[in-house]
C-alpha positions, 0 to 999 in steps of 0.5 A: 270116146275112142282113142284110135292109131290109124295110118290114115286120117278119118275126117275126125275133129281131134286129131293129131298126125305124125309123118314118118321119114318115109312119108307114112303118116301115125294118125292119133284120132278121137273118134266115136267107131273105131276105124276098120284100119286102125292099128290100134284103139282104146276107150277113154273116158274123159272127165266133162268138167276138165279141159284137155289136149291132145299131145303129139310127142317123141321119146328117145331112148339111148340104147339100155335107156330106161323110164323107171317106174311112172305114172302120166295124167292121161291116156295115149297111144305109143307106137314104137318107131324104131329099136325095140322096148319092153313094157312091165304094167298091171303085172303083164310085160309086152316086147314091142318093135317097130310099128307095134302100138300099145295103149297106157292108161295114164294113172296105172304104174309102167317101166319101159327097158329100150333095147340095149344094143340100139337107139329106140323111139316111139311116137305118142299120141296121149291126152292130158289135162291142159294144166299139163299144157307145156310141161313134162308129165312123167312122173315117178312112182319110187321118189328115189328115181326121181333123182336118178339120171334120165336118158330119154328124151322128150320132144313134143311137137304140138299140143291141140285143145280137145273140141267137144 
């Protein structure tokens, strides 16, 4: 199964949509081919025997807003909206701007830096175990930032059951 970020719907089952502010839509989709438009699509393997859902959520950083090292249960694609944000996993960092996707595998650790000088935001489309159904996924590697002030925040929009 494809995890896959068009700007256009493709007709699939399980698909969640995003409107923009100037009326552009993110389309986060689980299809079987990877669309010719996508912006962006990973391969997830969904465990048969767990329910899932597909999540549509915001985050917003203040500017120098961080999300120290975590972990989530599930796979999603990000797609940044505005400001900018650098992303330190598996050993690789990446600096994304507006409109520039990337793909989280949900288990392995990542540390997000927005831009110090500018509010920033992203757009995710992530899949989550439905026990996970209305609650925070975040959570965060060193228990010692668990106490730490958060800055981001979290508004999650909907939440659909993945049909099989």
């Amino acid at each position: 199964m494809i995890l896959a970020l068009s700007r256009h719907a493709h007709g699939a089952v399980n698909a969640v949509t995003h409107a923009l502010e100037d009326g552009s839509l993110l389309v986060f989709e689980l299809v079987d081919h990877t669309p010719t438009d996508a912006l962006l699509a990973a391969e997830v393997d969904l465990d048969p025997g767990v329910e899932w859902l597909l999540r549509l959520d915001r985050i917003d950083f203040p500017p120098g807003g961080v999300a120290y090292r975590h972990t989530h249960p599930g796979p999603g694609i990000r797609c940044l909206v505005f400001g900018r944000i650098r992303i330190e996993s598996r050993g690789e960092v990446h600096e994304y701007g507006p409109f520039e996707p990337w793909f989280e595998r949900g288990p392995e650790p990542v540390f997000a830096a927005a831009s110090g000088t500018e509010p920033t935001a992203f757009v995710r489309g992530m899949l989550v175990p439905r026990e996970w159904e209305g609650k925070r996924t975040i959570r965060y590697v060193d228990p010692v930032d668990e106490e730490k002030p958060k800055l981001q925040r979290a508004t999650v929009f909907f939440e659909r059951p993945v049909e099989r």
